[in-house]
VMD Tcl script that draws the C-alpha trace (Angstrom):
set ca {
  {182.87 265.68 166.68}
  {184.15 262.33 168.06}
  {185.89 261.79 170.83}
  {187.99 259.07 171.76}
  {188.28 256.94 174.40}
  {191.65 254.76 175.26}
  {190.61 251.40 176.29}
  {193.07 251.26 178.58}
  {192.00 254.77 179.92}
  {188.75 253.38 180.28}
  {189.48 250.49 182.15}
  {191.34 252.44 184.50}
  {188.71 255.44 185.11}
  {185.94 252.62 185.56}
  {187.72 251.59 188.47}
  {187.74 255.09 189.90}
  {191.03 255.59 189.67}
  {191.32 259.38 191.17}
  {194.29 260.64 188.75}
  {194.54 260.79 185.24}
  {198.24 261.99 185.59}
  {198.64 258.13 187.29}
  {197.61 256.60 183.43}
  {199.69 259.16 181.30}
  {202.85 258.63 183.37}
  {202.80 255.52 184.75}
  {201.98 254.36 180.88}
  {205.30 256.88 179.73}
  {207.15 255.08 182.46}
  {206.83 251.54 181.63}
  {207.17 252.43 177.83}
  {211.11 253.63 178.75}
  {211.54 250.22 180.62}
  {210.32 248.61 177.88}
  {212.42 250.54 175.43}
  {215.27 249.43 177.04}
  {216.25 246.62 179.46}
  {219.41 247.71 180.00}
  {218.68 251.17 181.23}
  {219.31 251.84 184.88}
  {216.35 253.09 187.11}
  {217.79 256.55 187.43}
  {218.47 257.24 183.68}
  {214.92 255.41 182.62}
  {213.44 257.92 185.61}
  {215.02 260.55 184.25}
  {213.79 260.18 180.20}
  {210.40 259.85 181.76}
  {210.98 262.77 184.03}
  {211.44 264.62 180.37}
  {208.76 263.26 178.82}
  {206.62 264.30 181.39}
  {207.68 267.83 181.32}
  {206.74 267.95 178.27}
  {203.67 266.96 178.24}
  {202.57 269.16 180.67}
  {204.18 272.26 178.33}
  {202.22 270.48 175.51}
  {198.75 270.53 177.76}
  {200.04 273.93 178.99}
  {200.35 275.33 174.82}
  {197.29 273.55 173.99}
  {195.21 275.06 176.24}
  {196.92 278.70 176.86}
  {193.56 280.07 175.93}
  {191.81 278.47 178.66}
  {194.32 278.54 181.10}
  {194.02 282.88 180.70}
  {190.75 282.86 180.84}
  {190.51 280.62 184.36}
  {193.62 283.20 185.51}
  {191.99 286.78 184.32}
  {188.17 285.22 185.36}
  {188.83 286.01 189.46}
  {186.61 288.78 190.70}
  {189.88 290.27 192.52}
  {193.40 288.96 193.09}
  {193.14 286.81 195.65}
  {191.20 284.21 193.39}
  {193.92 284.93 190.82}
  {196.54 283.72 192.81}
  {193.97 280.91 194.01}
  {194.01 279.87 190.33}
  {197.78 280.34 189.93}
  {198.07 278.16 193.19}
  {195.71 275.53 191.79}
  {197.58 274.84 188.37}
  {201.07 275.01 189.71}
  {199.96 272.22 192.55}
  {198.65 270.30 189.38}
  {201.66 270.22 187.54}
  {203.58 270.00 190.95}
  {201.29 267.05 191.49}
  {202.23 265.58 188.04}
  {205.69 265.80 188.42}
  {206.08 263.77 192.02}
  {204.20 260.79 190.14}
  {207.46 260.60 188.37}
  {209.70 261.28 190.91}
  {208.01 258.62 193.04}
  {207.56 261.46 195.83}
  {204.67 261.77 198.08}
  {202.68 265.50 198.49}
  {201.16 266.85 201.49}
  {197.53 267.41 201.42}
  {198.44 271.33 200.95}
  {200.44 270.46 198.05}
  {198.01 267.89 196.37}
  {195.30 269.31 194.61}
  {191.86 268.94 196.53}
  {188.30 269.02 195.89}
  {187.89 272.26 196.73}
  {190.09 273.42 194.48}
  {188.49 271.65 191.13}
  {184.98 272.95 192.76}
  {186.40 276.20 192.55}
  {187.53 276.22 189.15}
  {184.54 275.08 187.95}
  {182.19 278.11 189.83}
  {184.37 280.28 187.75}
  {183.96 278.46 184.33}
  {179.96 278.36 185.90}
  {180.08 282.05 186.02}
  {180.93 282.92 182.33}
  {178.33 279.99 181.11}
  {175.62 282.02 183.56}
  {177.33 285.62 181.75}
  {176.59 284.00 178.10}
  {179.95 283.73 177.39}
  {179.61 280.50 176.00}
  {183.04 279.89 173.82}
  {185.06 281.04 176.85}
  {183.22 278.77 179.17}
  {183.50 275.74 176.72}
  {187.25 276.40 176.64}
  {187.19 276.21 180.14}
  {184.98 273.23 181.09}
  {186.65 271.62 178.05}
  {190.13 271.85 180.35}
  {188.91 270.84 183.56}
  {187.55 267.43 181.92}
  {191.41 266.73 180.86}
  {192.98 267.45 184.45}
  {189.94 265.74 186.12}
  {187.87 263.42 184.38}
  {186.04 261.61 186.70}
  {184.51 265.19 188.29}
  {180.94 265.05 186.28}
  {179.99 268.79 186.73}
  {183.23 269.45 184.09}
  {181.45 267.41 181.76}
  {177.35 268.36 182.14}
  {179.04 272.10 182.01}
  {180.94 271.72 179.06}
  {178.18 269.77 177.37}
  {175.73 272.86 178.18}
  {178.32 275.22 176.89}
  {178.33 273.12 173.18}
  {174.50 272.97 173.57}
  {174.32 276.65 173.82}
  {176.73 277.07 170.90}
  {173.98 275.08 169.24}
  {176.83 272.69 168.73}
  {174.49 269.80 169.13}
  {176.32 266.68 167.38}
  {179.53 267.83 169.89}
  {177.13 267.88 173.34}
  {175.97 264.66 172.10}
  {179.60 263.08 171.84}
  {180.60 264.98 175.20}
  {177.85 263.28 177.05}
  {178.23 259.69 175.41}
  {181.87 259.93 176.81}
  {181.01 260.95 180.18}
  {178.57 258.47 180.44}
  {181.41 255.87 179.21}
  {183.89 256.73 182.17}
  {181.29 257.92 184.94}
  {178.47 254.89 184.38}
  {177.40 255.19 187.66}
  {176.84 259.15 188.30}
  {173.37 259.65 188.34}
  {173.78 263.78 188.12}
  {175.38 263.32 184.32}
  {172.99 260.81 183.64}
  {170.18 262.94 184.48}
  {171.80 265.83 182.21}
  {172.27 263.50 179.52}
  {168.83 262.18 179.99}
  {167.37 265.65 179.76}
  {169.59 266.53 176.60}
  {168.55 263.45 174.66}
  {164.64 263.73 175.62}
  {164.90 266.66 173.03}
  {165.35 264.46 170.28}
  {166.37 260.85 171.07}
  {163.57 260.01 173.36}
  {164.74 255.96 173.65}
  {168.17 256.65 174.16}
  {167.25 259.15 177.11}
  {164.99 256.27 178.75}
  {168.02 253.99 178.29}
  {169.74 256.44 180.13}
  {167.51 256.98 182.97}
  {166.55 252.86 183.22}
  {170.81 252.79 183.59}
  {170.97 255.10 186.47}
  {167.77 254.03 188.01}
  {168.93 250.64 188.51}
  {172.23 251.27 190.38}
  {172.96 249.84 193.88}
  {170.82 251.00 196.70}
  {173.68 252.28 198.30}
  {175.10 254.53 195.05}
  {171.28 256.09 194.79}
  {171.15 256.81 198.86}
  {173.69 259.57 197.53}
  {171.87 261.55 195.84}
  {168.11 260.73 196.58}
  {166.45 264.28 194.96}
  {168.21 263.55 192.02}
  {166.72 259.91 191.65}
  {163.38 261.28 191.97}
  {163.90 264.03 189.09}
  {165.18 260.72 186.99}
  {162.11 258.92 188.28}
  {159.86 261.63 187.33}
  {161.30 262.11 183.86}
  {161.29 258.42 182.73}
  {157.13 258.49 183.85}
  {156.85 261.36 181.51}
  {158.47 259.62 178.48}
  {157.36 256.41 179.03}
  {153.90 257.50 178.88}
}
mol new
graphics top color blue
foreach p $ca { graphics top sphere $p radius 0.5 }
foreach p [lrange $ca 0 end-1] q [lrange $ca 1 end] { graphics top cylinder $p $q radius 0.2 }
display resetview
């Protein structure tokens, strides 16, 4: 499996830009403009406004499988309506990038919330249920892309599938748009010791030599890297 990173997508995620909705539809916006000089504001808002919807119904079709499986996956209804509260602040979220219209904190989606979704998609990877938890982590790595654990637990979920050549490609991508976060790159590291032992001490000489301050983050982690890298170097 390959899998295919926008230059432009790039560029923007290496600067830690928090939103991927902020590429797609500021990119669908300035295409319209471009289309068109002589298009007012409010009718180029409005096409974009449209193509925005559906995108999100595309997104939404695409991934009706996992999208079920987050919504039927709460032990009791209160997370179901949790989850149902999450998505609809995502597309909610979305759709005021277009509209140029600023969310509350209650409104925006939060932390906690993507933390949330991914216990769940956790949960059926720890239950063996490792096509429904690919499905899922495979989804949470399109609405947030720069939140690693998406990533490391859709890359186990392909591992466990034996689906080797696609955890590969899953982890070379991460490592493309989060360069600096030493938890992938200590997943990655362990996944390619298996049978790429100089690309995982690449990996772990990469996150070993990251600023002082970046490493002060997550100090037991840098000592599991440091630990590994003495074990294949020697």
């Amino acid at each position: 499996m390959t899998l295919s990173v926008d230059p432009k997508f790039k560029e923007l995620l290496e600067k830690k830009e928090k939103k991927i909705a902020d590429f797609i539809f500021d990119e669908c916006f300035a295409a319209q403009i471009k289309s068109s000089q002589l298009k007012s504001a409010e009718v180029a808002t409005k096409e974009t406004r449209a193509m925005v919807t559906e995108r999100i119904h595309q997104v939404e079709k695409e991934n009706a499988e996992a999208i079920r499986l987050f919504k039927s996956s709460g032990s009791d209804s209160q997370e179901r309506d949790h989850v149902e509260e999450i998505f609809n602040k995502y597309w909610a979220q979305c759709q005021s990038l277009v509209e140029q219209r600023k969310l509350s904190d209650l409104e925006s989606i939060q932390v906690n919330d993507i933390e949330f979704l991914v216990d769940i998609a956790k949960k059926e990877l720890a239950d063996g249920k490792f096509e429904q938890s690919s499905k899922m982590f495979s989804l949470l790595v399109q609405l947030f892309p720069l939140y690693s654990p998406g990533w490391i637990g859709w890359a186990i979920s392909e591992m466990q599938r034996e689906e080797i050549e696609t955890a590969a490609a899953i982890y070379d991508t991460a490592r493309l748009l989060l360069p600096g976060d030493l938890l992938l790159l200590f997943y990655a590291a362990q996944f390619f010791e298996m049978n790429d032992k100089k690309k995982a001490i690449e990996i772990l000489q990469t996150g070993l030599s990251i600023s002082k301050e970046a490493a002060e983050e997550t100090p037991l982690v840098r000592e599991e890297m440091t630990q590994l890298l003495k074990k294949l170097q020697q």
